[in-house]
C-alpha positions in Angstrom: -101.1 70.4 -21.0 -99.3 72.4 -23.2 -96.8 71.1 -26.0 -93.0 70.7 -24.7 -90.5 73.4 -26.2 -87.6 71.7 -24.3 -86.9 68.3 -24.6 -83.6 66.9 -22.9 -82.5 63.6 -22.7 -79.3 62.0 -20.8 -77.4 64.6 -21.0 -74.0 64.1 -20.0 -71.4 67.1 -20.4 -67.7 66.8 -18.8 -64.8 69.3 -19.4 -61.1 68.5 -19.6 -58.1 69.7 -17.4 -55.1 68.6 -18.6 -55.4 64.7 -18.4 -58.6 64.6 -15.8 -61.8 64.2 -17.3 -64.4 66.5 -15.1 -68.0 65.6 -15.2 -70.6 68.9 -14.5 -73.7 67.0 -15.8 -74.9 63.3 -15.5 -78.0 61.9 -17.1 -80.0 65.3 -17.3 -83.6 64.9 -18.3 -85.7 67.4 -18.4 -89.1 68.5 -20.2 -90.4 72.6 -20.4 -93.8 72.8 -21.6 -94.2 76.3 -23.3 -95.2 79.2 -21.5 -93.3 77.7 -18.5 -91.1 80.2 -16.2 -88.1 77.7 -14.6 -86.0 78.2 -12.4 -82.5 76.1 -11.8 -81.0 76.5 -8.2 -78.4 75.0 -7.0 -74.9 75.4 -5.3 -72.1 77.0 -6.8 -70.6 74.2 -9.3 -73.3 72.4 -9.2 -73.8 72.8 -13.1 -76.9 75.4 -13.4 -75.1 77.8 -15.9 -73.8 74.7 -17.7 -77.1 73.6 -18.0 -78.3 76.6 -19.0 -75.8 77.3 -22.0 -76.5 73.7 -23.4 -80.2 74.7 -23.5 -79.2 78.2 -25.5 -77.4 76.5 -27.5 -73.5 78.2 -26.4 -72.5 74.8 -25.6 -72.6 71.4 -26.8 -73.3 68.3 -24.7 -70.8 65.0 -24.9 -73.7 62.3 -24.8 -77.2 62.8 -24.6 -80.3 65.1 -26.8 -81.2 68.6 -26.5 -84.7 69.6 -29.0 -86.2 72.9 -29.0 -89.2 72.8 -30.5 -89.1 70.1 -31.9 -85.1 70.9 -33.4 -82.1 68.3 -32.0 -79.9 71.6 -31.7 -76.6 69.5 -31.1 -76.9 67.8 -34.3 -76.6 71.7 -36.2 -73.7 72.8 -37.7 -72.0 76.0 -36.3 -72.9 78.3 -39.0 -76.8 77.0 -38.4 -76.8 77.1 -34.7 -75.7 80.7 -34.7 -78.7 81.4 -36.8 -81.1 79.2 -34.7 -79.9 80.9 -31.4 -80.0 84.6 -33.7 -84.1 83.6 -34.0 -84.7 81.7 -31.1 -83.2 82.4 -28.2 -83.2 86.0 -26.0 -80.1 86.3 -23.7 -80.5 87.7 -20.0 -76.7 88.1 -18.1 -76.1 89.1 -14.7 -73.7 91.9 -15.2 -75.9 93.0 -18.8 -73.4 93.3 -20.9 -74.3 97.0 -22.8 -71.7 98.3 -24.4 -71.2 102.1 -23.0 -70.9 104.2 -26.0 -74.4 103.5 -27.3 -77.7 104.6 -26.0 -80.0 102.1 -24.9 -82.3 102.4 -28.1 -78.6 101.5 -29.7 -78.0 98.7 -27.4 -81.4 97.0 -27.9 -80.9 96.9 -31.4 -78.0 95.3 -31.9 -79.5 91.5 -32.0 -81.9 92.9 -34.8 -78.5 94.0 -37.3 -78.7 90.5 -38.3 -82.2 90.8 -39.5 -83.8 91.9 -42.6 -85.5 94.6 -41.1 -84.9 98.3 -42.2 -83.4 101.0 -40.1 -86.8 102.3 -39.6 -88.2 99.4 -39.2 -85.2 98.0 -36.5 -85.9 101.9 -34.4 -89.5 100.8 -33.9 -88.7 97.3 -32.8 -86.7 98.5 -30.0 -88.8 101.7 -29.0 -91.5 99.1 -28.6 -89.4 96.4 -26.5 -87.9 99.6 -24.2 -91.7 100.6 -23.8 -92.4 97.1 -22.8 -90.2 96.9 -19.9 -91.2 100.6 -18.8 -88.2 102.7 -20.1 -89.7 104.6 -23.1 -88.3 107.7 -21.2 -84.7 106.7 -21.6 -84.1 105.8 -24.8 -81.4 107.8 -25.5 -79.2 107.5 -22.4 -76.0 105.9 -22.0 -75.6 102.8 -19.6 -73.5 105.0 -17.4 -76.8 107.3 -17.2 -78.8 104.6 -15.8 -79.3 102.9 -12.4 -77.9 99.1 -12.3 -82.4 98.2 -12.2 -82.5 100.1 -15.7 -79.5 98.8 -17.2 -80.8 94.8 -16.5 -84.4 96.0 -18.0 -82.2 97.4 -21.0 -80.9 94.3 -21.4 -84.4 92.6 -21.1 -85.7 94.8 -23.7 -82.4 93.4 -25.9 -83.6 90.1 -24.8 -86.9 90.3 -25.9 -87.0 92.5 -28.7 -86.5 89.8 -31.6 -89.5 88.2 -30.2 -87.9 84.4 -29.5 -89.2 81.8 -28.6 -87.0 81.0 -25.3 -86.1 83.6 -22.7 -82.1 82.4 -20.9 -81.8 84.4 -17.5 -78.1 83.4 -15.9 -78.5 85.2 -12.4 -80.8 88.2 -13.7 -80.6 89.5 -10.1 -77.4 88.7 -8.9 -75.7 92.8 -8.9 -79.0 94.3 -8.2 -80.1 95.6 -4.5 -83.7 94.0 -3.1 -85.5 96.6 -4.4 -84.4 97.0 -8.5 -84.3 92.9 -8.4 -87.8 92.7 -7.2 -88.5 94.9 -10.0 -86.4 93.1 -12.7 -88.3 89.9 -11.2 -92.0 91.4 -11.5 -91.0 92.4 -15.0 -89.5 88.9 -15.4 -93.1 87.5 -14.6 -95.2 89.7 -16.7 -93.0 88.7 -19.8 -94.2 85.2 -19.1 -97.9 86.1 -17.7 -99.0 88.7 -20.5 -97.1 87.3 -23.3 -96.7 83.9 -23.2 -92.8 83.7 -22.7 -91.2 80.9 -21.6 -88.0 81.3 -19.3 -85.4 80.0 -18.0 -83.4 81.3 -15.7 -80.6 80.1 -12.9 -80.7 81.6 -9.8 -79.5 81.3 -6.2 -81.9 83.7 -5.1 -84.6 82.3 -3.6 -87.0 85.0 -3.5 -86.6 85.5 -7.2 -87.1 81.7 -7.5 -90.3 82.5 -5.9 -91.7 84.1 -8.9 -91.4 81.1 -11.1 -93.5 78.7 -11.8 -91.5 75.7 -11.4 -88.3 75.4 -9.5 -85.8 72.5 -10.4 -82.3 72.4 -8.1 -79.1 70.9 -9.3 -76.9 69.5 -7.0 -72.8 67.5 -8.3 -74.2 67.7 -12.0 -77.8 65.5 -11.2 -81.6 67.1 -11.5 -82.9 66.4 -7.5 
């Protein structure tokens, strides 16, 4: 079997409105072997994107362990963290989040300005991630030149172009039609087939759930 990357352990996370303490996770354990491709489902509020943010590191839990290979991520300070999330983790949103006055070449490499990496050397990195998820031919259009398929596959190629070790997915589907979601999810799967990533993504889309390897559902904060 191979070696867990995730490790979490009695997780409890609550947020507070005004005086009322609200719980969103109790007692979350959960291992992900590397490699794996998860998916979290669950009903609205049940605590998947919560989950999720712990796990990339956005959010902190109250009680409880999160390691990433091998690294207890909630015992780094903030100044750390943003580093280990900067190497580690590749961010996957729902509505992609490109900003429209650069090129997608531009857009996929923003993550590596906070590398050492030369111009030249940061214009190949992303040439090679676009070609990856089949968009070598639109390098330099804007978002607003693109179908809402090739914008999410922009921000794959954003996602993935640092080379982390942990792929995050929050609802990768979720403004696509059938058709450019079914793509995004094929592409999705290759990423984790041909190159070994692990992923995790929350979905409530069961036919993109469908192309993971394990499915996990949340339901009032608890793993089920």
């Amino acid at each position: 079997m191979p070696a867990p990357l995730i490790e979490i352990n009695e997780v409890y996370k609550s947020y507070r409105r005004e005086h009322l303490e609200i719980p969103v996770l109790e007692k979350i354990s959960l291992t992900v072997a590397a490699g794996e491709f998860l998916a979290l489902m669950g009903p609205s509020g049940s605590g998947k994107t919560t989950l999720l943010n712990l796990i990339a590191g956005i959010d902190r839990p109250d009680r409880g362990t999160i390691r990433i290979g091998g690294i207890e991520i909630g015992s780094l300070g903030e100044s750390d963290l943003a580093r280990w999330r900067s190497r580690h983790i590749g961010f996957i949103f729902q509505l992609y989040n490109l900003i429209p006055v650069l090129t997608a070449v531009e857009n996929v490499e923003l993550p590596l300005l906070l590398t050492p990496l030369s111009k030249k050397q940061r214009r190949e990195h992303a040439e090679l991630a676009l070609n990856v998820v089949g968009l070598s031919d639109r390098m330099r259009h804007y978002p607003r030149q693109l179908s809402g398929g090739q914008e999410q596959r922009v921000g794959i190629a954003r996602a993935i172009v640092t080379d982390p070790t942990l792929l995050v997915a929050d609802e990768p589907t979720g403004d696509l039609d059938k058709t450019s979601a079914r793509d995004v999810m094929d592409l999705l799967s290759r990423l984790n087939k041909d190159f070994s990533k692990t992923i995790v993504m929350v979905t409530h889309d069961p036919r993109a759930a469908e192309q993971a390897r394990t499915v996990r559902h949340l339901d009032k904060g608890t793993l089920i």
